[in-house]
C-alpha positions, 0 to 999 in steps of 0.5 A: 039244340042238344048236339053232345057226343063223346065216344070210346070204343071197347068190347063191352066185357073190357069197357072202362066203368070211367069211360061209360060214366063219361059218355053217359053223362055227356051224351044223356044226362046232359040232354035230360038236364038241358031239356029240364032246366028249359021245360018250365019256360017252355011251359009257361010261355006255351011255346018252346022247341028242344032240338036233341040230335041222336045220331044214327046210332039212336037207331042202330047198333054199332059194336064196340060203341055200347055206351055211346050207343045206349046214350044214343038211345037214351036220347031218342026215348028221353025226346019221345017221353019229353015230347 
C-alpha cells in the first residue's frame, strides 16, 4: 500500500523549488517506483493488488497545497494508466 504524503503550503508564485522537488518525489515518484519495481511479479504470477492512497486532494484543490496537490493527482491518474 502506497500511503506517502508529505506537504508544505505556499502560494505558488513563492513556493520553494526544493520544497516541490521533496513533496513530488515522496508522494509520486515513490508510488510509480513502488508499483514498478512490483508489476513483473505481479504479472507473472497473474495476481497481484496495488493499493495507492490519494487523499481527497486527488480530486480536489485545495490553496496553497499545489505540489502536494499535483502529486495527489498524479496518484490518482498513475492507478488509473497502472490499472
Amino acid at each position: 500500500m502506497n500511503n506517502a504524503g508529505i506537504q508544505h503550503t505556499a502560494a505558488v508564485k513563492g513556493f520553494p523549488q526544493d520544497h516541490w522537488d521533496r513533496i513530488i518525489g515522496i508522494n509520486l515518484t515513490a508510488t510509480f517506483m513502488a508499483s514498478k519495481t512490483l508489476l513483473p511479479g505481479m504479472l507473472e504470477r497473474n495476481w497481484g493488488r496495488i493499493i495507492n492512497n490519494a487523499s481527497t486532494r486527488g480530486v480536489a484543490g485545495s490553496a496553497m497545497m499545489s505540489a502536494y496537490v499535483a502529486a495527489k493527482h498524479g496518484v490518482v491518474g498513475l492507478t488509473k494508466v497502472t490499472a
